[in-house]
C-alpha positions in Angstrom: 38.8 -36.2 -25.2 38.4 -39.2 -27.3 35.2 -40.8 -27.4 34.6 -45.1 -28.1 31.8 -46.7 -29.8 31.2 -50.8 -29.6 28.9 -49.7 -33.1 28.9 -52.7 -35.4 26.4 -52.8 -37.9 24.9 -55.7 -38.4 22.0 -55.6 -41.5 23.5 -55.8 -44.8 21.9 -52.3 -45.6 23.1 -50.5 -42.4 26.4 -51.9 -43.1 26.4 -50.7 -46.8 25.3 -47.3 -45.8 27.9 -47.0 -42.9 30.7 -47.7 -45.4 29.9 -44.7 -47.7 27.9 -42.4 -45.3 28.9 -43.3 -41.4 25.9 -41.3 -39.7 24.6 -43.1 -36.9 28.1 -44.2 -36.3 29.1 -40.6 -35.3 25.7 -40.1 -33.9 27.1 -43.0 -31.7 30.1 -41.7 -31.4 29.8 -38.2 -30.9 26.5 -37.9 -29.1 25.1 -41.3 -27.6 28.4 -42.7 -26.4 30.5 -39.3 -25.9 32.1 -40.2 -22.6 30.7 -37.0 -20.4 31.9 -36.3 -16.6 29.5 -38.0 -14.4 29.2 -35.3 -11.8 27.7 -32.1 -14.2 24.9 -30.7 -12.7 21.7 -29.4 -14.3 23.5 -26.1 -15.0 24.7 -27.8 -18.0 21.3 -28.7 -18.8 21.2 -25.1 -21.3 23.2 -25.8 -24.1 20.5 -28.8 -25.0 18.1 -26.2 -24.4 19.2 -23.4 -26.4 19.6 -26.1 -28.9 15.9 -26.6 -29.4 15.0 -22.9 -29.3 17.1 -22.4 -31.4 15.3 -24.4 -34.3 12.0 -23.4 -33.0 12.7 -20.1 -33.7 13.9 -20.8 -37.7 10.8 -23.1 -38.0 8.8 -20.8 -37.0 10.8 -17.5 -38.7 10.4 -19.3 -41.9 6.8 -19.8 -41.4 6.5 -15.9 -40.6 8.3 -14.8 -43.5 6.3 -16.6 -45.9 3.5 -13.9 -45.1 5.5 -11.0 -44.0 5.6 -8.0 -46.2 9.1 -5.8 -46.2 7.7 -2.6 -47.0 6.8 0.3 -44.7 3.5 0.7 -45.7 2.4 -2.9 -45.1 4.7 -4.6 -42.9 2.8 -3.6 -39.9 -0.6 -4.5 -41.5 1.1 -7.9 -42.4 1.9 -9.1 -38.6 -2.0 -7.8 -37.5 -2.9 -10.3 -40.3 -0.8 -13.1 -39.6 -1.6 -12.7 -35.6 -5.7 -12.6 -37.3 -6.0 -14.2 -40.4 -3.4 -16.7 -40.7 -4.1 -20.6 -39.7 -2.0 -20.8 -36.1 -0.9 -17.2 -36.8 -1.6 -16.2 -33.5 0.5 -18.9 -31.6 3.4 -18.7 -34.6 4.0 -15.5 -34.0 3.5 -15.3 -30.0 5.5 -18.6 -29.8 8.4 -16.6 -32.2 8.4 -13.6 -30.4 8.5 -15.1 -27.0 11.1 -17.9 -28.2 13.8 -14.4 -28.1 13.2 -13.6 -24.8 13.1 -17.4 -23.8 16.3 -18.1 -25.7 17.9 -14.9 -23.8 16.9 -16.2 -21.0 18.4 -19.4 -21.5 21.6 -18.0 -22.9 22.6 -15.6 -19.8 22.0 -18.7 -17.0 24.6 -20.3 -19.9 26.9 -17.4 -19.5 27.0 -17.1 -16.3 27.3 -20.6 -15.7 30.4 -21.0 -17.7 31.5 -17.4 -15.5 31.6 -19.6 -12.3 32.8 -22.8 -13.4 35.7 -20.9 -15.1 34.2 -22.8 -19.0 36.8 -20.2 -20.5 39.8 -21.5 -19.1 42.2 -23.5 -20.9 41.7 -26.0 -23.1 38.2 -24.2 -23.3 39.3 -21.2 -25.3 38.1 -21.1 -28.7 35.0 -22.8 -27.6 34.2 -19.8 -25.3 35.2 -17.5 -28.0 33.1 -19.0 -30.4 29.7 -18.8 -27.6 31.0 -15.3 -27.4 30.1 -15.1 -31.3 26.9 -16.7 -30.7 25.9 -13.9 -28.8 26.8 -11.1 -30.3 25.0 -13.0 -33.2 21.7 -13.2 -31.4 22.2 -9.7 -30.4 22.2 -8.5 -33.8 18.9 -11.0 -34.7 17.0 -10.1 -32.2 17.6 -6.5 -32.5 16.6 -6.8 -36.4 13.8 -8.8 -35.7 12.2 -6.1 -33.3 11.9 -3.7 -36.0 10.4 -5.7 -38.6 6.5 -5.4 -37.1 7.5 -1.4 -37.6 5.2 -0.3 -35.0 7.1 3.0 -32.6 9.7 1.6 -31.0 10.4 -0.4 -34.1 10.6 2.7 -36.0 12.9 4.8 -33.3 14.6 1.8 -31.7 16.2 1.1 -35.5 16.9 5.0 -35.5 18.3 5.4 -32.4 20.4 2.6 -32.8 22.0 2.8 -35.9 22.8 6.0 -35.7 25.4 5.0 -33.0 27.7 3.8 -35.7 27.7 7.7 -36.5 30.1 8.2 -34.0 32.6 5.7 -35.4 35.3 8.1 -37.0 36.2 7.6 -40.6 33.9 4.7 -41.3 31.0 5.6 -39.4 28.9 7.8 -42.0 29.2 5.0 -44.4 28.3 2.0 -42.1 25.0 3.7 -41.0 24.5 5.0 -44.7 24.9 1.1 -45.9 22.7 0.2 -42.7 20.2 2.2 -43.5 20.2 2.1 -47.5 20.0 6.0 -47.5 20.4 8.7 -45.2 17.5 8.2 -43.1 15.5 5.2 -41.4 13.0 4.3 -44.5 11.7 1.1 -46.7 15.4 0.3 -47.9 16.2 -0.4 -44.0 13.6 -2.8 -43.6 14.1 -4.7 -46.3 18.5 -5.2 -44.9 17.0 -5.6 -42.0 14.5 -8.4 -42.7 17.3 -10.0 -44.9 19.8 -10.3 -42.6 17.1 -11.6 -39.5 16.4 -14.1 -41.9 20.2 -14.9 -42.7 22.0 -14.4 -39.4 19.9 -17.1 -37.7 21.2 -20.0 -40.6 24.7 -18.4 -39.7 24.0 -19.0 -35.9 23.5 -22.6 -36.6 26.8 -22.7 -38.2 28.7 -21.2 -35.4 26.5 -23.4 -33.1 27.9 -26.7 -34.8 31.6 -25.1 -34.2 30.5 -24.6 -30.9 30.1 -28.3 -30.3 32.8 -29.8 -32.2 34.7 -27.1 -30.0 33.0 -29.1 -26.8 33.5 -32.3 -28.4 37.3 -31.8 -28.2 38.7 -31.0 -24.6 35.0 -33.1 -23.6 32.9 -31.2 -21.4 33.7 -29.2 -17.9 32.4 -30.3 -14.6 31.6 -28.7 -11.3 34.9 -29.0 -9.5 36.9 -28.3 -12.5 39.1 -31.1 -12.4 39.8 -32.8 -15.8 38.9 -36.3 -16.5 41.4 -38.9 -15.5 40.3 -42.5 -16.5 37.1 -44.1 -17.2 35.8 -44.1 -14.1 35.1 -40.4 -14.1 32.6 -40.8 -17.0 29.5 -42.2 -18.0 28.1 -42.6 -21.7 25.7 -39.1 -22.3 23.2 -41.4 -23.4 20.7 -42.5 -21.9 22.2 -40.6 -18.3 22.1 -36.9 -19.6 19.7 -37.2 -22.9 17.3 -37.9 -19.8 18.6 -35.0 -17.8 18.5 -32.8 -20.7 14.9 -33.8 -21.8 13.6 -33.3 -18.0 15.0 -29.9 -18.3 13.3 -29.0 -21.8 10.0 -30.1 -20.4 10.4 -27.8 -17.6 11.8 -25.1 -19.5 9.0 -25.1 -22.3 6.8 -24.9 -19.3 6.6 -21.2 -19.1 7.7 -21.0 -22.2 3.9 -22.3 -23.2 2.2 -19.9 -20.5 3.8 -17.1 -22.0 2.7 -18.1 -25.6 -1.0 -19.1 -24.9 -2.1 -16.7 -21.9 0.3 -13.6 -22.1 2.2 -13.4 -25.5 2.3 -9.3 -26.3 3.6 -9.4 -22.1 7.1 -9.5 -22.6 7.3 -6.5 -25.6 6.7 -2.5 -25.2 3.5 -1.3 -25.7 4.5 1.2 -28.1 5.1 -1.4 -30.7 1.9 -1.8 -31.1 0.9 1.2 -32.8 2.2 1.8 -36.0 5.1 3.5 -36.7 5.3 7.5 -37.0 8.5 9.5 -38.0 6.3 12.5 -36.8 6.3 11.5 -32.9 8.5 10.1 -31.0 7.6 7.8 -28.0 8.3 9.0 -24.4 10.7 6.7 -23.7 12.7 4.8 -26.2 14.3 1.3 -24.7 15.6 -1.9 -26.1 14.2 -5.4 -25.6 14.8 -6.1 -21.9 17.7 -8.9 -22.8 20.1 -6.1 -24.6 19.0 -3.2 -21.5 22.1 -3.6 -19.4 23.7 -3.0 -22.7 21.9 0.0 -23.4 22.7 1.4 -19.7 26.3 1.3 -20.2 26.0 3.0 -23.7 24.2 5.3 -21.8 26.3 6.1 -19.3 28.8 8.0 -20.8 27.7 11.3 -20.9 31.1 12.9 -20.7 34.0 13.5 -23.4 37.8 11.8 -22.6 40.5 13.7 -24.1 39.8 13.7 -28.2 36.8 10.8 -27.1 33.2 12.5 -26.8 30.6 11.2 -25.4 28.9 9.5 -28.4 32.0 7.7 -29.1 32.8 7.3 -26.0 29.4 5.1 -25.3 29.9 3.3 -28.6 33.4 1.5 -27.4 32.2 1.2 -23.8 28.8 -0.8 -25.2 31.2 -2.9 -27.8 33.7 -3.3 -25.4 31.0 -4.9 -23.0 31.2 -7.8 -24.7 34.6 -7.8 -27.1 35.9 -8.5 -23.2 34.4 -11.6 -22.8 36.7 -12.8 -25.9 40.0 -12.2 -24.1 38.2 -13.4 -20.3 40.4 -16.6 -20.7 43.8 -14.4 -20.7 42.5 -12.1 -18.1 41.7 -15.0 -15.1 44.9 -16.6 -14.8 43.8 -18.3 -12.1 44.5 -22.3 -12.3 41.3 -23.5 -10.6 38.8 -23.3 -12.4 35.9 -24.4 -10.4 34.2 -20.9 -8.9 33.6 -23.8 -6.0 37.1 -23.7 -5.1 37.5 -20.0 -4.9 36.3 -18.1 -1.5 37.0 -14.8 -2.2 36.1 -15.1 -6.2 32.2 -15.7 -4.9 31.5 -12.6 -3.3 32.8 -11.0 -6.2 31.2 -13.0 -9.0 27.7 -12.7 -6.9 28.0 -9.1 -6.9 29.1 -8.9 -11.1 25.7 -11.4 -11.4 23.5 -8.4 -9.4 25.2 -5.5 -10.7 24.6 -7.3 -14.1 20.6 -7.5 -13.3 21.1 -3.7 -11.9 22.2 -2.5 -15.2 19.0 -4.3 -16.9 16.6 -2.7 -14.5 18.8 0.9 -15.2 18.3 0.7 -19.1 14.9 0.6 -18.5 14.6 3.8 -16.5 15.5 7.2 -18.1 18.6 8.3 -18.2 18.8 11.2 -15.7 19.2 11.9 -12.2 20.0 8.9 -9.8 19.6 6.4 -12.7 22.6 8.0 -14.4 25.3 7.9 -11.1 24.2 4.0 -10.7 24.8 3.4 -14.6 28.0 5.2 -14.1 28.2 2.5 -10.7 27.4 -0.4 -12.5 30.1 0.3 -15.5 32.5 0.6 -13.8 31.7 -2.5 -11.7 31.3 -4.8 -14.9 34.5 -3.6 -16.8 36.2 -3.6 -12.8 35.3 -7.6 -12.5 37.1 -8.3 -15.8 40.3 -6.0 -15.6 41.1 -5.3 -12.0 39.0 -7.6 -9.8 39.6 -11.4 -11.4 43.7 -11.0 -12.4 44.5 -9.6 -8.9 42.2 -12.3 -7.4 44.7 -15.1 -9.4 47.5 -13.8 -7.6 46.7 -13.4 -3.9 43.5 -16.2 -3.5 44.2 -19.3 -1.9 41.9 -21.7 -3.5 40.4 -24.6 -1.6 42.1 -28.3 -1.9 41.0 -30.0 -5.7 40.1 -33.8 -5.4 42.0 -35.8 -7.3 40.0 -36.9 -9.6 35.5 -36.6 -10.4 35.2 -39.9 -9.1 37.4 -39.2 -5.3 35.0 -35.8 -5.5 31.6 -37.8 -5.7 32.8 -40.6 -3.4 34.1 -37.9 -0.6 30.3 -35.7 -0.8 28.3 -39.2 -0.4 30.6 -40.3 2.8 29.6 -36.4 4.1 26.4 -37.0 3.3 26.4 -40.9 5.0 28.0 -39.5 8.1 26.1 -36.8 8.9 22.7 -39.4 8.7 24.7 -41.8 10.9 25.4 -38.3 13.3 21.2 -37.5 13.2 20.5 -40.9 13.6 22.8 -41.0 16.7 21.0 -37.7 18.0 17.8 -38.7 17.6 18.8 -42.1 19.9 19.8 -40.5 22.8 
């Protein structure tokens, strides 16, 4: 999608530093006057919000590292004294901490957002793939960044965890061996671990500003999935969604302060806050509650497949949980996009959405007994939606008639709307 600015410097300095260094003209360009749909919903409101979280949480990282300590010994006297002694420790480190469950948060209604409106489909590809990236990126930040305070389940969590790479064949003894700096979980882990939590999140950024020159190709997607035909199907996204966007950061920053001020330690385990002990192992050893349904489906493979044991067999089904989300776009061959448009795909996707928040409550529950058979349930389910359910859906579905364009699709719902006032009205006469 091509984009038009009526940018014409006027001041003899804005005009000299345009000609050698064009910055607000692709700021107008490329943000204020992007052409953008003029029918996207507050769904789309997350990228804008992820945006901003995003640079909260390397502000504040940055601010954290300056007074963390990398070493076993201290690190967990370190965070007591930047949550006690530090100016604002208290709120830096509450507002960083809750900033990864927030940006989680934000991230899944993203995901699943882009799920229903079909955002993967063609032209969409590579900017999917690349969100894809994102994630497994925050994935492996967030998990690095819960076991820098090195309370218990910082200590086992890193332990548990990286010894699944154990069960990769060939490469797996030296992966964990490089993971860990040595053969066990001890101060050479922490300090690759706090180095790459404070590198991965500069590398997120990177893939972030792919991610948008990505969008700012094709232009964005809309509800009804139809692709922009002239100019009347868009509006300039500023001042229209800057506005929408903003609304929805003030809302979403909401909670976000609650969390921060009144409950900031809610949102973690309890174990992690008593300092860590190679000597005794927690009860129950869980993830944060954004990677749980994660953990579940590691989990659930108890049982060996031919020359595949268990361990292994876990490992690829985990993995595999989300390398499946790269190749989503040549698994859904259906050509409407628009979940809007699809009767029998919303049942379906509704179902993948609960089963999803199924497997997050399973992860949290230990793994025997009924929990197990539903993990077992819920696999299945999730790797079901993406291999059986959505490419046998794009052959039989009959989709609903597409408008013919944004604009016919806004007129047509405020004619519905107009005639059934006109049809109450009527009622309410006689």
């Amino acid at each position: 999608m091509s984009s038009h600015s009526n940018y014409n410097p006027t001041n003899p300095v804005e005009k000299w530093f345009d000609e050698r260094l064009p910055l607000i003209r692709f700021s107008k360009e490329h943000l204020m006057d992007f052409p953008t749909p003029k029918n996207i919903n507050y769904w789309w409101t997350m990228g804008a919000v992820l945006a901003i979280v995003l640079v909260v949480q390397i502000v504040t990282g940055i601010i954290l590292a300056m007074h963390y300590v990398p070493n076993i010994e201290m690190a967990f006297d370190s965070v007591e004294h930047i949550r006690r002694n530090v100016n604002y420790g208290r709120i830096i480190q509450g507002t960083h901490a809750v900033g990864a469950s927030m940006f989680f948060f934000a991230v899944y209604i993203h995901m699943f957002r882009g799920l229903y409106y079909g955002s993967y489909k063609a032209p969409r590809e590579i900017l999917w793939i690349l969100g894809v990236i994102i994630f497994l990126l925050m994935m492996a930040t967030s998990f690095l960044g819960y076991t820098l305070p090195w309370g218990q389940m910082s200590y086992w969590g890193a332990t548990v965890i990286t010894n699944v790479f154990s069960a990769i064949p060939l490469v797996g003894t030296p992966i964990l061996e490089f993971l860990r700096g040595g053969f066990v979980v001890d101060n050479p882990t922490l300090n690759r671990f706090f180095s790459l939590h404070y590198l991965l999140p500069f590398i997120i950024a990177a893939v972030v500003a792919l991610h948008i020159w990505a969008l700012h190709v094709p232009g964005n997607g809309n509800p009804t999935g139809v692709e922009v035909k002239s100019n009347a199907d868009t509006i300039p996204f500023h001042p229209y969604y800057t506005m929408k966007d903003l609304f929805v950061i003030v809302v979403f920053f909401i909670p976000f302060a609650w969390f921060v001020f009144f409950a900031p330690d809610i949102l973690g385990h309890a174990d992690n806050y008593i300092r860590a002990n190679p000597f005794v192992t927690p009860a129950h050893i869980v993830p944060e509650w954004y990677l749980l349904p994660f953990y579940a489906m590691l989990r659930a493979v108890d049982f060996d497949v031919l020359f595949i044991n268990a361990k292994l067999g876990g490992v690829i089904v985990m993995f595999g949980s989300i390398l499946i989300l790269m190749v989503l776009p040549w698994l859904d061959k259906s050509k409407t996009r628009s979940g809007n448009y699809r009767p029998m795909f919303k049942p379906f996707f509704w179902l993948f959405v609960l089963n999803f928040l199924m497997l997050m409550y399973l992860g949290a529950q230990v793994a025997e007994g009924i929990y197990v058979i539903l993990s077992k349930v819920g696999t299945a389910y999730y790797f079901g939606y993406f291999l059986i359910v959505l490419p046998i859906l794009a052959r039989i579905e009959t989709p609903k008639p597409l408008p013919n364009s944004i604009s016919e699709s806004i007129l047509d719902k405020h004619e519905a709307k107009a005639a059934k006032k006109i049809q109450i009205g009527g009622e309410g006469n006689e």
